[in-house]
C-alpha positions in Angstrom: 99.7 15.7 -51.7 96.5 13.6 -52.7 94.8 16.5 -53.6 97.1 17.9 -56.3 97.3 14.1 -57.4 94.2 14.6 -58.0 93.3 17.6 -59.3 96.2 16.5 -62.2 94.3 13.5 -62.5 91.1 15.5 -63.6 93.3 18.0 -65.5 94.3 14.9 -67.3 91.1 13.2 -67.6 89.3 16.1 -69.4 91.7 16.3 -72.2 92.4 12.4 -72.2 88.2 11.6 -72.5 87.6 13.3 -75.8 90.6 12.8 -77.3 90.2 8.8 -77.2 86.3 9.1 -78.0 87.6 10.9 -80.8 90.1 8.7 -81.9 88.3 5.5 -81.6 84.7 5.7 -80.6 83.2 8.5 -82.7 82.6 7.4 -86.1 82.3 9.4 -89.2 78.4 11.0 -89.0 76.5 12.1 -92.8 76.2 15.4 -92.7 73.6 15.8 -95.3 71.6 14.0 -93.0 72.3 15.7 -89.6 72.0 18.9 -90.9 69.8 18.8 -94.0 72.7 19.8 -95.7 71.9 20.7 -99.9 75.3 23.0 -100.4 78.8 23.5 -98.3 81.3 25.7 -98.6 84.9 24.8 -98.4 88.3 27.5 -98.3 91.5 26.6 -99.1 89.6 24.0 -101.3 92.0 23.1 -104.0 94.6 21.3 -102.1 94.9 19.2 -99.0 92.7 19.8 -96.0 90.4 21.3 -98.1 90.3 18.7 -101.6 89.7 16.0 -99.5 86.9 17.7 -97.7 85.4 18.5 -100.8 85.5 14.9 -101.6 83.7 13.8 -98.6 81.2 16.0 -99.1 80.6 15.0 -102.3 80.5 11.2 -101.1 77.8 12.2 -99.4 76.0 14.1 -102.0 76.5 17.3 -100.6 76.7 19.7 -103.5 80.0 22.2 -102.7 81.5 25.8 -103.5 85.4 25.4 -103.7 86.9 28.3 -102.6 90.4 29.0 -103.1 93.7 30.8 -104.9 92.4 31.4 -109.0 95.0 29.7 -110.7 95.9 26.3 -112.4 95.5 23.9 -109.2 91.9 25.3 -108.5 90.9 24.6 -112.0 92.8 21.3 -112.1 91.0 19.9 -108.6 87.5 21.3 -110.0 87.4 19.6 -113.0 89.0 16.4 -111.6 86.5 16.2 -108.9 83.8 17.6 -111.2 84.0 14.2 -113.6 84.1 11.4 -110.2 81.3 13.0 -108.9 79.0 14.3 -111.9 75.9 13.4 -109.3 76.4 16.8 -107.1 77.0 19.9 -108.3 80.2 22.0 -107.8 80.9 25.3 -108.3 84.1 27.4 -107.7 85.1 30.8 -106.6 88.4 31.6 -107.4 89.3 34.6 -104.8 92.8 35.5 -102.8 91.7 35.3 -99.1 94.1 37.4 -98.2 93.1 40.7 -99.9 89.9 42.7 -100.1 87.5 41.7 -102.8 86.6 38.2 -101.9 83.5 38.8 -100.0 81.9 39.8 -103.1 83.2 37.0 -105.2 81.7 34.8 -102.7 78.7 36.6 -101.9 77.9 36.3 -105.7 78.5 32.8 -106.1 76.4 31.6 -103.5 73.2 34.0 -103.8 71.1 31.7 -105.4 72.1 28.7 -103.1 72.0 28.2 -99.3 74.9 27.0 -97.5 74.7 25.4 -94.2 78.1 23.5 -93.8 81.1 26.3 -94.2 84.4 25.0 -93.8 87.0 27.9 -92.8 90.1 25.8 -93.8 92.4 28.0 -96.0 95.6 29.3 -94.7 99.6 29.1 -94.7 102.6 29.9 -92.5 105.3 33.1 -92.9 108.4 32.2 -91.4 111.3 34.1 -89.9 112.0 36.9 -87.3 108.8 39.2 -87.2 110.6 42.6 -87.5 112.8 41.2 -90.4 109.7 40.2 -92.6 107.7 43.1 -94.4 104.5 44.0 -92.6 102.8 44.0 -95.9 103.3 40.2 -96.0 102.1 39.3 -92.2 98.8 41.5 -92.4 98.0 39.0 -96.0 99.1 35.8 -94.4 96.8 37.0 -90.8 94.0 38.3 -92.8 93.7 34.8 -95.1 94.5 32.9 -91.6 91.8 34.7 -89.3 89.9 37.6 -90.3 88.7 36.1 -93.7 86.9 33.6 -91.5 85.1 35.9 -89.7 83.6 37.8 -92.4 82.9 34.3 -94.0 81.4 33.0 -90.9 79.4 35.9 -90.2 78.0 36.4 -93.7 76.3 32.4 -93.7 75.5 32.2 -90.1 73.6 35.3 -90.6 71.6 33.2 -93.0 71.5 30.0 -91.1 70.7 31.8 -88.4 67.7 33.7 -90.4 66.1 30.7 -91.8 65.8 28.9 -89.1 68.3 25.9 -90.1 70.4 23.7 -89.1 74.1 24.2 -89.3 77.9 23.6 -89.0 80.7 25.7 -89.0 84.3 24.6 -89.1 87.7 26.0 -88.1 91.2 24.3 -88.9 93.1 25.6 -86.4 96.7 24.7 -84.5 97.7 23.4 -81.7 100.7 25.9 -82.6 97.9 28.7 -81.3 98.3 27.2 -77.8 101.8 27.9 -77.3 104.7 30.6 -78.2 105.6 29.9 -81.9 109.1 31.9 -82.5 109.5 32.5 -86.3 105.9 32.0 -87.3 104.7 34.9 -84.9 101.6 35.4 -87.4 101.1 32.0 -87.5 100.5 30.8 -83.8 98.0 33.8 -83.1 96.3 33.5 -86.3 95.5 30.3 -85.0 94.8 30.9 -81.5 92.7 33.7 -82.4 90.6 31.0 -84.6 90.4 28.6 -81.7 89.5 31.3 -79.2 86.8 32.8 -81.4 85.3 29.2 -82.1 84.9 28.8 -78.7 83.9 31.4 -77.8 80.8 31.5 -80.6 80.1 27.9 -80.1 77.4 28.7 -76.8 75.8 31.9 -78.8 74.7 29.3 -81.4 74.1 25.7 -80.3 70.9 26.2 -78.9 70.0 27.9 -82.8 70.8 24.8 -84.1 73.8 25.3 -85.4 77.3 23.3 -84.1 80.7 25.2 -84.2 84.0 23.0 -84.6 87.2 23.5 -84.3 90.4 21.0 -85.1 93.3 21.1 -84.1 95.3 18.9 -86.1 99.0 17.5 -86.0 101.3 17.7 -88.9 99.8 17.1 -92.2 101.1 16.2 -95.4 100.2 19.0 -98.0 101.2 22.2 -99.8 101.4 23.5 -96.8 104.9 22.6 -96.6 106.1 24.0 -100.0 106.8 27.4 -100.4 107.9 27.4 -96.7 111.2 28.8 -95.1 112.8 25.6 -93.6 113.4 25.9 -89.6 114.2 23.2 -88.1 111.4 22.4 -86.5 109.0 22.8 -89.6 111.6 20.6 -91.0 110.8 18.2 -88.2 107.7 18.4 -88.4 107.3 17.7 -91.8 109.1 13.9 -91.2 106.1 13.4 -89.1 103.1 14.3 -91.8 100.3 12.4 -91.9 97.6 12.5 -95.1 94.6 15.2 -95.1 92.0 12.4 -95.1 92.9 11.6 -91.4 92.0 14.9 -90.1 88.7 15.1 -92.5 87.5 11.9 -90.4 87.9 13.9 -87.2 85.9 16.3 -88.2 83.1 14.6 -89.8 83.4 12.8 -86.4 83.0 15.2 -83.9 80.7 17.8 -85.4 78.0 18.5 -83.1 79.8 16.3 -81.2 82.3 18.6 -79.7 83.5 22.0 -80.1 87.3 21.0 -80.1 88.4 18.3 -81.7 92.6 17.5 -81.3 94.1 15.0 -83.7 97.3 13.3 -83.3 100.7 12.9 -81.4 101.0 16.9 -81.3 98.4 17.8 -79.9 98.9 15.0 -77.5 102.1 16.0 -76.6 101.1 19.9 -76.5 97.8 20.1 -75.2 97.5 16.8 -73.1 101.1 16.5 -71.7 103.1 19.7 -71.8 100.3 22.2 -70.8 98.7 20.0 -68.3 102.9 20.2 -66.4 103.4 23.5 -67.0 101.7 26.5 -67.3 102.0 28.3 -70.7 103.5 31.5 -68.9 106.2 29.0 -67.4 106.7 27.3 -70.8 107.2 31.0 -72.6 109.6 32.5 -69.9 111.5 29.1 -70.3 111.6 29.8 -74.3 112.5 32.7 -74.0 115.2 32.5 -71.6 116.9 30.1 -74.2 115.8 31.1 -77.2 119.6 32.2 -78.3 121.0 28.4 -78.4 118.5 27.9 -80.8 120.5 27.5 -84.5 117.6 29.0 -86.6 117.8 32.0 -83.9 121.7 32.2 -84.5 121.4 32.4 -88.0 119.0 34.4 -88.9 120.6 36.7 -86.2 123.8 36.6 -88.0 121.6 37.6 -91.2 120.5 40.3 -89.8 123.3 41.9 -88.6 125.3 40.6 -92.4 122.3 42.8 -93.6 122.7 45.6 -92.0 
């Protein structure tokens, strides 16, 4: 029927649009410029994502606070990025995002300064069946995923919001989040949580001045990677990496621009292809259905039952 041909078309179009402008019209912007940007704040800043936003900041004389894990590679990335960019000034707060106590570290750091750029970047995946992991370990790896960003996000747009400037704030989220994820449970709705509260905080502010963005990226090469259970498809995945700097263009890019931003084949293939054929509730019954041919499903059923 010509009507559903082109209603698809549409459905099409408005994902197709801002995906190309973002891939090849929309240029890197200066954010000290466009927001009057002195300070930025970066999570997950001592690796990946997060070091080479630091850098580009710093490129553009953006003074930043480096949040992230305290221990050797914080220190390391500090002091390297400390001597190739002596004309900004960069400060760190090592703080586990996962655990209480790191509002206060942060809050502390940054009382003198005001930040107007925050970057909500830090986070990591838990593999494996939900119910065999322990609860202790999904409530760290969703609270350094989702709920840290809240209490970040709410603590410096309070401020931004007070004073009357200008501002951006940032989400790396998944296109994971927008469909199921079996053995990263915490994972996909840690991220689709982030997406839907970007969104959904994006209107309250804009007219304030201040832009929201999230990304959605595909595969990157980082740590990300490392201390990570190998499915196969994270070991597929991984074969398709491409470097952190990529995904810091897109951003720089499309801030104020756009409120999502989607990078890559994945997100491509997930949010302009799959989802625009069939509808997620389709997709999961379909998963479901045949999730036990899967062979990480079949072992780590076997596991289980070894185990008990």
């Amino acid at each position: 029927m010509v009507w559903i041909e082109a209603l698809a078309g549409v459905a099409f179009a408005s994902f197709i649009i801002p995906f190309l402008l973002a891939a090849f019209v929309w240029k890197r912007q200066d954010l000290k410029k466009k927001y009057d940007c002195e300070w930025a704040l970066v999570t997950g800043a001592s690796s990946g994502i997060g070091k080479v936003l630091t850098e580009k900041l710093c490129q553009q004389g953006i003074n930043v606070v480096m949040v992230a894990l305290d221990d050797s590679l914080l220190g390391e990335s500090y002091e390297e990025l400390k001597k190739r960019y002596p004309d900004v000034q960069i400060r760190k707060v090592g703080a586990d995002l996962s655990r209480e106590g790191y509002m206060e570290k942060i809050k502390d750091s940054t009382k003198d300064i005001s930040i107007t750029c925050v970057f909500n970047n830090a986070g990591y995946i838990t593999t494996g069946m939900f119910a065999d992991v322990p609860i202790e370990k999904h409530l760290l790896n969703l609270h350094c995923n989702s709920t840290c960003a809240v209490q970040i996000t709410h603590h410096f747009l309070n401020k931004m919001l007070d004073s009357g400037k200008k501002g951006l704030v940032c989400f790396t989220s998944s296109p994971a989040g927008c469909m199921p994820s079996p053995f990263a449970a915490i994972y996909g709705s840690s991220k689709a949580f982030l997406t839907e509260f970007a969104t959904s905080l994006a209107p309250e502010v804009k007219y304030n001045g201040v832009d929201v963005l999230v990304v959605h990226p595909s595969p990157v090469a980082s740590n990300f990677y490392n201390s990570v259970h190998k499915i196969s498809s994270i070991a597929f995945f991984q074969k398709t990496v491409r470097g952190p700097e990529n995904i810091v263009e897109y951003m720089f890019a499309g801030a104020g621009r756009t409120v999502i931003v989607e990078e890559g084949y994945f997100c491509f293939f997930v949010r302009g292809v799959l989802l625009k054929l069939i509808d997620v509730a389709f997709l999961t019954n379909i998963i479901t259905r045949c999730i036990h041919l899967n062979a990480d499903y079949k072992k780590v059923t076997v596991q289980r039952k070894k185990s008990n």
